[in-house]
N, C-alpha and C positions, 0 to 999 in steps of 0.2 A: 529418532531420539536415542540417547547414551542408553546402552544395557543396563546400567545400574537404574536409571529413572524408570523403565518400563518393569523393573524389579521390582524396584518401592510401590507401584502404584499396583502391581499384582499382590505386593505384602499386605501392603496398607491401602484397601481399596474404597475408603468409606471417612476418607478424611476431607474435612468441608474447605470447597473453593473460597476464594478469595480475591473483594472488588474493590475497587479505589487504591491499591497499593504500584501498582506500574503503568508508565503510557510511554508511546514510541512518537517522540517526536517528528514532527514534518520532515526532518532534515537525517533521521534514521539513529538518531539517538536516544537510549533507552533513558528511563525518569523514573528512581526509585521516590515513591510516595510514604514518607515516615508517618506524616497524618492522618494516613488513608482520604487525600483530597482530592483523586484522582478524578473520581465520574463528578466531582462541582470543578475541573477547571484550573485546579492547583497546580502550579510552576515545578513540582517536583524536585527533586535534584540530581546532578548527572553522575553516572557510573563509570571509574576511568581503570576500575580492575581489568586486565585482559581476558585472563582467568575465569572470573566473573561474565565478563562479554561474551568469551568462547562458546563456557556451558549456558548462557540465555539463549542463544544466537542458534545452538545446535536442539533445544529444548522447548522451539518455539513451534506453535501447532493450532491448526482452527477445526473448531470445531463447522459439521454439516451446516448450519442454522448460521453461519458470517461471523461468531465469534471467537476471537483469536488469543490465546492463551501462552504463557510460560509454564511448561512444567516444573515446577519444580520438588522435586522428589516425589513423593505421593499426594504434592497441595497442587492445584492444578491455582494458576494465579492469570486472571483476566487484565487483558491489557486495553486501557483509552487508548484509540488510534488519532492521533490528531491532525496524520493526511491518509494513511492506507495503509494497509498492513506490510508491505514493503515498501522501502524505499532505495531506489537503483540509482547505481550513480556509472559512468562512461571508465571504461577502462580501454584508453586508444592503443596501447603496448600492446594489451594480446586481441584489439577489437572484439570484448565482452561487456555486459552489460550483469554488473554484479550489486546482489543486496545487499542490506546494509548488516544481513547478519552473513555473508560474505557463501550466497549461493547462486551458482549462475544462473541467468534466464537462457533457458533455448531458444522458447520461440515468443512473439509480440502476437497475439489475436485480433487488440483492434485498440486505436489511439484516442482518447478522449483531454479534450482542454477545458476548463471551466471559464465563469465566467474574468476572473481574476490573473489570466493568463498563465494558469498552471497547467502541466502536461500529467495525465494519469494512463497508463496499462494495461491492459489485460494481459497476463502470459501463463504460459504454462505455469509457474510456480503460486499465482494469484494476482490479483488486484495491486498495484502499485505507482508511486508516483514518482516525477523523473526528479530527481536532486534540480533544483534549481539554479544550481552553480553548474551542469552540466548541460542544461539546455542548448547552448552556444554551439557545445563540440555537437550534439545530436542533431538540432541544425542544419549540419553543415553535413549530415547523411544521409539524412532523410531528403528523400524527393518522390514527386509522382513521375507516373510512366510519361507526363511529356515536360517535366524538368524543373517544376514546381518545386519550391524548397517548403522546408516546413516554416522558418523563419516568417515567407510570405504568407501560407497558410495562416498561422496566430497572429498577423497583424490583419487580414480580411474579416478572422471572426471576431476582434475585439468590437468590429463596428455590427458585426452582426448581432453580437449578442448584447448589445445597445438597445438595437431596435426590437430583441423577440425578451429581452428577460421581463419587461413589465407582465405581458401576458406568458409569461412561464413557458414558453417553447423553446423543445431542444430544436438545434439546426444542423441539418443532415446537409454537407457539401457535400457528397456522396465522392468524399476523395480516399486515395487510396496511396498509402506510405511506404517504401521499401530501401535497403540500400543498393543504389542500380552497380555501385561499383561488388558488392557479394563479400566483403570484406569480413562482415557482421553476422554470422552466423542468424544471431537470435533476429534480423532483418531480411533475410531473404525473402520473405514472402509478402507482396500487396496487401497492406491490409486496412481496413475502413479507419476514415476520420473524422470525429464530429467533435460537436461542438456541446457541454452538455452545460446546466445549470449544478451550481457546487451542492446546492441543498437536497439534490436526489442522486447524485454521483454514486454514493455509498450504495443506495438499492439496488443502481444499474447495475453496478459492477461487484454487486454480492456481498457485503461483506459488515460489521455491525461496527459502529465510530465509538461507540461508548458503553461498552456490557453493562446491563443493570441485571442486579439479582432473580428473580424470580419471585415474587409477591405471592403470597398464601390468602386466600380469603377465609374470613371468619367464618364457623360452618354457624349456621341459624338452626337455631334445636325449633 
């Protein structure tokens, strides 16, 4: 985080967070929330300051417990994820795989699809899902140790997860993803692929879709 932010919040240590005003769109686009409609679902509106992009982007932070915050200054401001807390998009120039608040992934732990054919993350940096405009190029680099592409991969589980989402099972191909050409830093290593249902992805993979406040119960005298 900026010096100045971890300033302010050592200044100012007791000023109350704040829910419903931002969410990070699927596609890694921040949603300033003016009616605070954030945790019912509200369309927000987008932010095109860079400025503004730079310090969110550098200021962004999850708390222990999966939820994932904007500092800003001493307000600490929870953010609706509406696919994962990052989202990475293909950068073939320098073969990196950068978020969308523009930090590289070093390494992938292990590759999860739902059932919607979306591809989601684990990496060193957190939970993340692959820009969907970039599937194509990843694709084409991903494969297993005996030449499996991932393209083929996501078109076997669509039919799998046909047959297993009525009774809610995830589906373990027990396959394993790497780039064999080494090109890809954050891909060097084989790592597991499955197949998960979207409505428990967020558990698997750690992290909270939509911070709600904390509820106080009434004390009963």
């Amino acid at each position: 985080m900026d010096q100045s932010v971890l300033d302010a919040v050592k200044r100012w240590p007791n000023v109350p967070a704040v829910y419903g005003w931002l969410s990070l769109s699927a596609r890694g686009d921040w949603r300033l929330h003016p009616l605070g409609d954030a945790q019912a679902g509200g369309p927000g509106e987008g932010i095109t300051n860079p400025q503004i992009l730079g310090f969110m982007g550098r200021n962004y932070a999850s708390e222990p417990d999966g939820k994932w915050f904007f500092q800003n200054g001493p307000q600490r401001v929870y953010v609706r994820l509406d696919a994962a807390p990052y989202v990475v998009h293909i950068e073939p120039n320098t073969a990196s795989l950068i978020t969308h608040n523009g930090r590289i992934v070093q390494e992938v732990f292990g590759w999860f699809a739902d059932e919607h054919g979306q591809l989601y993350a684990q990496t060193d940096l957190g939970a993340a899902r692959i820009d969907d405009r970039d599937l194509s190029t990843l694709a084409e680099v991903l494969q297993t140790p005996d030449g499996l592409s991932l393209l083929d991969a996501l078109e076997t589980d669509a039919l799998a997860d046909a047959r297993h989402i009525a009774v809610e099972l995830e589906v373990d191909l027990s396959l394993l993803f790497s780039d064999p050409s080494g090109r890809y830093h954050a891909l060097r290593h084989s790592v597991p692929y499955v197949t998960i249902l979207h409505e428990v992805l967020a558990d698997r993979l750690g992290f909270v879709k939509n911070p709600q406040a904390a509820t106080i119960s009434p004390q009963v005298s």
